[in-house]
N, C-alpha and C positions, 0 to 999 in steps of 0.2 A: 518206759524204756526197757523193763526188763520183760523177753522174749517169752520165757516162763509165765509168768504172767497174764501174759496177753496170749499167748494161746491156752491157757488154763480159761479164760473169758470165754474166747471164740467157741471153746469146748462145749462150753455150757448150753448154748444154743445150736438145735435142730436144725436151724435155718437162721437167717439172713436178711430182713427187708429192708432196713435200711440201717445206716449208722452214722453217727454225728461228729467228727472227730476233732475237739476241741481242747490238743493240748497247747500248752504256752505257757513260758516263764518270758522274763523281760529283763534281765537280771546278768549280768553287771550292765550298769549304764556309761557311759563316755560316747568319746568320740575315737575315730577310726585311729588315730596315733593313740589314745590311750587303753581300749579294752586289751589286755593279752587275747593272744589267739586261745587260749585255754578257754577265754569267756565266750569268743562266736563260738566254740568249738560243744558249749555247755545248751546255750543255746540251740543252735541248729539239731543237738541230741534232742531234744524236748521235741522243737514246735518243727522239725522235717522227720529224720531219721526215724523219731517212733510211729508216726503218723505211718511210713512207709513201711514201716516191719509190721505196723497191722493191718496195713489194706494185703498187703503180702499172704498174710494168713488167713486175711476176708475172706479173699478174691474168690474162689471157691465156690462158697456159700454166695457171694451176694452174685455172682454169675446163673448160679442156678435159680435163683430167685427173681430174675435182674432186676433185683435192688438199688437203693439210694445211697448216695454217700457226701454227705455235707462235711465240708472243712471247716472250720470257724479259721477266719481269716484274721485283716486287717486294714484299714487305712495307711499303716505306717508301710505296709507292703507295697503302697502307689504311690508315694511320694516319699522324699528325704527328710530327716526330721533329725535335727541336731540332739545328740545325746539316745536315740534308741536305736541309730541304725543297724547295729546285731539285728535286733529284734525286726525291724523292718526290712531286711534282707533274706529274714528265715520266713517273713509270711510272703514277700515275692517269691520266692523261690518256691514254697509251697500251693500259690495261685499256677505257676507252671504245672506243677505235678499236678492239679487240676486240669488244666488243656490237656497234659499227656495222657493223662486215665479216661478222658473221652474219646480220643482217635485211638488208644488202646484197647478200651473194653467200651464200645459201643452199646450193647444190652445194657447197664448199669447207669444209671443217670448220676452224675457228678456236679457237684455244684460246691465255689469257692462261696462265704458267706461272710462278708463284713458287718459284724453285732453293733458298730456305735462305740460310741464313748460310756461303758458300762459300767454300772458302779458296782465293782468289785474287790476283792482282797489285793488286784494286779494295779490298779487305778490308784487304791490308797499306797503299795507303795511305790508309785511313778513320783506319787505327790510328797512323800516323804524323802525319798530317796532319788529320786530321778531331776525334779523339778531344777536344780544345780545346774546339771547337766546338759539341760536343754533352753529352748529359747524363752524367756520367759513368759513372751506374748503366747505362744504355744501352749505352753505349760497352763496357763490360766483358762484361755480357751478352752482345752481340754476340761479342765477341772470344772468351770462351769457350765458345761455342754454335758456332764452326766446323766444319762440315761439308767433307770431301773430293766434288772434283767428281762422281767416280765415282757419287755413289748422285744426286744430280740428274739427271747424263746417263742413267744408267737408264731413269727417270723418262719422259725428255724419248724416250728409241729408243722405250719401248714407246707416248707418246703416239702418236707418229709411223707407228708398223708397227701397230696396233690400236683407238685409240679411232674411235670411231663418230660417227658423226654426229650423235647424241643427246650429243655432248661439246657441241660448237659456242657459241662466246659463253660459256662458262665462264670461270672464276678459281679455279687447282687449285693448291695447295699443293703441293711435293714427297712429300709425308709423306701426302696427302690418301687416305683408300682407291679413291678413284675412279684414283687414279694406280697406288699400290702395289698395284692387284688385278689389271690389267693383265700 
């Protein structure tokens, strides 16, 4: 989130081919009566707002190169899910800014990219922290539907090193064959 930063990145690089942009916090959990606006407000900083101040500063670069640009999405983006809706309102929202950045910058291939139920530091604390808050048939599912990062990142290299232009403004599942035939 800090601008500084992220064009101190962009700096670094001559050029542009593609970029992965996989930020996300999940953090506060409730429900629409209880998160304060402070918390969607915490939220949407993370997994929209920075997303947007760096393709902002990409754009540039990945125009001249017309490069890649994968979002790591969500499942909770497509459906309502008691107890993370912050969280799955900021990856909707961000699947948009994926349609927009394909009828906006056509050279650039864009792709929204749903990883799975990933076993990560974010997952442990859903299951710590979160699990309360939401349904519990949910919460378990999830828990026991964990995936190792390895077969997303697959996923995500061969988006990166081969899909085509014909991807562009999609929403592709990990598991999707559009992904896994890659």
């Amino acid at each position: 989130t800090n601008a500084k930063d992220v064009s101190s990145a962009i700096a670094l690089a001559d050029s542009l081919d593609a970029v992965v942009l996989n930020a996300a916090v999940n953090l506060p959990y409730g429900t629409i009566a209880t998160i304060p606006l402070d918390g969607y407000r915490g939220i949407f900083e993370v997994n929209l707002f920075a997303v947007v101040q760096f393709l902002q500063l990409a754009l540039p670069k990945l125009r001249k190169a017309k490069g890649k640009v994968v979002l790591i999405s969500s499942a909770a983006g497509e459906v309502g899910v008691k107890g993370i809706g912050a969280y799955g309102a900021s990856k909707a929202a961000l699947n948009q800014l994926n349609r927009t950045l394909a009828v906006e910058e056509p050279e650039i291939t864009t792709i929204s990219f749903h990883p799975g139920p990933v076993k990560t530091d974010m997952a442990d604390t859903m299951q710590r922290e979160g699990k309360d808050q939401m349904d519990p048939t949910v919460a378990d599912a999830l828990t026991a539907s964990l995936i190792e990062a390895d077969i997303p990142g697959r996923g995500i290299r061969n988006l990166v090193l081969r899909a085509g232009a014909d991807y562009t403004g999609k929403y592709l599942h990990y598991d999707d064959p559009l992904v896994t035939s890659l």
